[in-house]
Structures are given as C-alpha cells and as structure tokens.
C-alpha positions, 0 to 999 in steps of 0.5 A: 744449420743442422748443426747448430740446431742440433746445438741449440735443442741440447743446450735447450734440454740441459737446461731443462733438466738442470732446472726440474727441482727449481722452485717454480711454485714459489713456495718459501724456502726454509733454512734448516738447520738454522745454528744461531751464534749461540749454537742454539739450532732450530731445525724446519721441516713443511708437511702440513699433512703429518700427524706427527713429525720427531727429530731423530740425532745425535745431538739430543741431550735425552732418549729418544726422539724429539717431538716438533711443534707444528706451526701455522703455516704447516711447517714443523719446527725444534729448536734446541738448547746451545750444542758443543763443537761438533759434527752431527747427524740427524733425521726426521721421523715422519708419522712413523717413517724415517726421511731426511731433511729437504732443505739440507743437502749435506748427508753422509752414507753410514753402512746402510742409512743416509743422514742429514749431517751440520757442523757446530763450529768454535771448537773441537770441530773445528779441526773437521771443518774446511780452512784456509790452508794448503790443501791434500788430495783424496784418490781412490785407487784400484789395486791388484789383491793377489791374496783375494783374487781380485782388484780392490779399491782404496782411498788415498789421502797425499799431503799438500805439494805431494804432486809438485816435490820429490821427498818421501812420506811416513804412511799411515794406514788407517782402518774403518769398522764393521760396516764401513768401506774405503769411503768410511773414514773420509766421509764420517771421519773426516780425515782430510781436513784433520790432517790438513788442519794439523800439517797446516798447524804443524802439529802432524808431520806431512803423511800419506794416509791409506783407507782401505776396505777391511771386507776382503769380500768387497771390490770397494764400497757398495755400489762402486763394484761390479755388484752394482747397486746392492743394500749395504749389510754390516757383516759380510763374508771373511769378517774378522777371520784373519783373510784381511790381516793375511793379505795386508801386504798386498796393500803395502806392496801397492802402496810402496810401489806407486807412491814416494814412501819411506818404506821403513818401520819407523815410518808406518803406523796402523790404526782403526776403529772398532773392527778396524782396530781389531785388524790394527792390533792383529796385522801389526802383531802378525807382522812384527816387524812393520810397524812403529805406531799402532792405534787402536781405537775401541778396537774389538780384541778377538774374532766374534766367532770361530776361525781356524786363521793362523793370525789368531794363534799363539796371542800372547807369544806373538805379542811379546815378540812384538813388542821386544821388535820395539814399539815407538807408540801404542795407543789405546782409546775407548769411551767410558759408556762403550759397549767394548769396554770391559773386553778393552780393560781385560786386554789392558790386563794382559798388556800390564801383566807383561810389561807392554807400554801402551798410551791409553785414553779414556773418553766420554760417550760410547762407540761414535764417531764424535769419539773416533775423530777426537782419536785421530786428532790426538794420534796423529801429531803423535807419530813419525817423531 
C-alpha cells in the first residue's frame, strides 16, 4: 500500500508540473507567426499595457524595426508583404525591451541572443525544411585534444544507414564563425536536413560531416562544459592565432579512429564561414596534403591581430605548395554587401596573379546565414566526385 501511494503522489506531481504553463485562464490563443499561401506573414503579440510594441528581423524589407499596430482587444499586430523562401529570424521590441514571441516556440541560440525563428517554404528553404526521406544521425562527441589539453565536444552528422552497413564515408569537416560552437551550423545552419535532402535527391554523395568548435579555449558550447551556465562572448581566448589550425588533427585522428572513413585526401573537404573559412583556408594550406575540397565561405583572410603563430608564415610559398599538391575544388563564396568583400577581392588577386584555380560565387546580401546555408547547398553536390 505504501508503495503504491507513493506511486500515485509522483505520478500526481508530475502532472502538475507537466501541466503549470497550460492555459488555465482561458485566454485566446494566438497563432503567430500565421504565413498565408501567399507567404504573406502577420505576427501577434498580447500586451495590452505596452506603449509601444516593433518587430525586429531579418525579413524586413526596410531599415530599422517595424512598428505594430495595436488592436482592440490588446493584442499588437504586423503583417508583412509576401516573402521569399526562406528561414527567418526575428524579435519583439517591447516598449524598448527586446523579448521573443510566446506563442512561437521555435528559437535558436545565435552566439549570445535567443530568436524566434519560422520557416517560408516552396523554395530555396526547402532544402532546410524536414521531408519525407531517410534520415542521417547528428552526435555530439567527446574527444581527447592532446594539443589543447583537454577533452572537447563536437558535432557529428552520419548519413542515412550508416549504422546498419559496413562501407566507408568522404568526410567533410565543416567550420562555424567567430561566436559560434559546435552547436552552430547544426542549428542556424541547418546541416542535416541539407544533406539529407541532397543524399535523398542523389545530388550529394552519402558523407560524414564534422562540426567542430573552432575556440580551442572551449570544452564545447556554452553551457554544455564544466564552465557551466556563463554569457557567451564573440572572441574568446586563442582566436584566430594558429592554436585551432595547430591542433586540427587531433580532430581528424579521433574521427578516423572511430568512424568508417576512407581516410584519403581525395575523400576530405574543409569548408566554414567567416572565422571558420578563415580556419578552412589556413588548415588546408598548413597541412598540404589533407585535403582535396576547400570552401571558404565570406572567409576572413588573416589574423585580426598580432600572432607569433608558424600557420601564418610564408603565405604565398605555403600556398603555391599547396596547390602544385593538386586541389579538386576550391571554392570562394561572399555576398556582394559583405563587410569582408574587399579583403575576399584582394585575396582573389593573389590567387589570380599565381595561377591558382579557384570557383568562385558572388551573392546578394551581406555576411548571413540566409547566404551561409545557400554555400553549403552549392558545395556540397560538388565534392568526392
């Protein structure tokens, strides 16, 4: 008898706590974001007290915020004009105070702001949304970094059947940007369901993807170490001055080691965003002879700062014996408005005044991930062919 009440008091207590943010009041629901069939999108937010409500995002088409018109029954509302294909981000601005929408719970950490996100689909986002097809594995992993002294987290994505077959995967190690972590590209990048769209499309050939965390000062993303619950910051200790391309294979070591890879260098790619192509160009041209695919991804080109590294000694040498090793795809992206343009162009110059084959695109818009994930889209169904 003890038992069972003892049984039934948890089981009473979990509903309970299960249960404490129901809407018991009764008070109407909303449905924000509401996107109409022609992508038109009103978003909703109750706070009959404001002063002033805004819509902050990336969907805007003007600067600034967006100003909400207040209803009748207190609710705040902003419709937009129909949106292309996308995944946006967005936030209320609340009598001056930044807050998310509560009748939204998608949000994705970004460095150290938490945004409401919504996806606009019938196009390019398409390929970030979640379809019926097979189905990779995301991990996080726990490895041993001898040259950081410490174990460090990363993010694993396995193709469809990799735990039921027996072949071996081209691997593609795929860098985030200053700020980010290993939590970055799977999240705001969306990288399983790009590779599982292309693999199901068979327009990528089946791969292993490896995220991990550029800052060598990190165990893994914040609050996921034993640091514990800390703000996130964009630049932390050791960026960008040659300790993450120095002790890059500690991360291909573990990888080879544990996962059914084919360990050649015409079966790994390298490829990041902003800091993370910065890392991309410098790993594979500080290690020659690794790598067969290099994205770089409105890749930052030198250190910010000074940096007694060896990894940025002898550029244009180490660059030359890089590509004489032979390069099946190198692989230049950057938006036309980016704040890195000009330093993309003048490294372009240096590869033109050598010789150095490279592909290179030129997109709309600045440094996004609305750009960042259209990258990864076009590089991938390049590689291992």
């Amino acid at each position: 008898m003890k038992n069972f009440i003892l049984v039934f008091l948890l089981i009473a207590s979990f509903r309970l706590s299960a249960q404490e943010n129901l809407n018991f009041g009764k008070q109407k629901e909303l449905v924000s974001p509401e996107i109409y069939t022609d992508k038109r999108v009103t978003f909703r937010l109750y706070a009959p007290q404001a002063n002033k409500v805004e819509l902050q995002g990336d969907m805007l088409n003007q600067p600034g915020n967006a100003q909400m018109q207040k209803q009748a029954d207190g609710t705040w509302t902003y419709t937009t004009a129909p949106l292309k294909s996308e995944l946006y981000s967005y936030s209320f601005v609340l009598d001056g105070v930044k807050t998310r929408d509560p009748s939204n719970v998608y949000q994705i950490r970004d460095v150290a702001s938490v945004v409401n996100v919504f996806l606009v689909g019938d196009g390019k986002a398409d390929h970030y949304s979640v379809t019926d097809v097979p189905h990779g594995t995301l991990a996080k992993r726990w490895y041993n970094s001898p040259g950081n002294n410490m174990n460090r987290r990363l993010t694993v994505y396995t193709p469809p059947g990799y735990e039921s077959g027996k072949q071996k995967y081209p691997v593609l190690y795929l860098l985030h940007g200053m700020g980010g972590d290993e939590e970055a590209w799977a999240a705001l990048g969306r990288t399983a369901q790009i590779l599982d769209n292309l693999i199901a499309k068979g327009t990528a050939k089946p791969m292993i993807v490896v995220m991990p965390n550029g800052n060598v000062a990190q165990q893994a993303a914040p609050g996921e170490d034993v640091k514990g619950f800390y703000k996130p910051t964009m630049q932390l200790p050791h960026t960008m001055d040659g300790k993450m391309e120095e002790t890059f294979s500690d991360i291909i070591k573990f990888i080879e080691s544990n996962y059914r890879v084919n360990a050649n260098k015409s079966q790994r790619a390298i490829a990041g965003l902003s800091m993370g192509g910065f890392h991309s160009l410098h790993i594979s041209r500080y290690y020659p002879k690794t790598f067969d695919y290099v994205g770089l991804f409105s890749p930052a080109i030198m250190p910010f700062g000074k940096t007694n590294s060896p990894v940025y000694e002898n550029i244009d040498a180490t660059l030359k014996n890089q590509f004489s090793n032979g390069l099946k795809l190198y692989w230049i992206g950057i938006g036309k408005t980016d704040f890195l343009y000009k330093t993309v162009a003048d490294y372009r110059n240096k590869l033109d005044n050598n010789q150095m084959k490279y592909t290179y695109v030129e997109s709309e818009g600045g440094h996004t991930w609305a750009n960042w994930r259209d990258y990864l889209v076009l590089f991938v169904p390049q590689l291992f062919k």
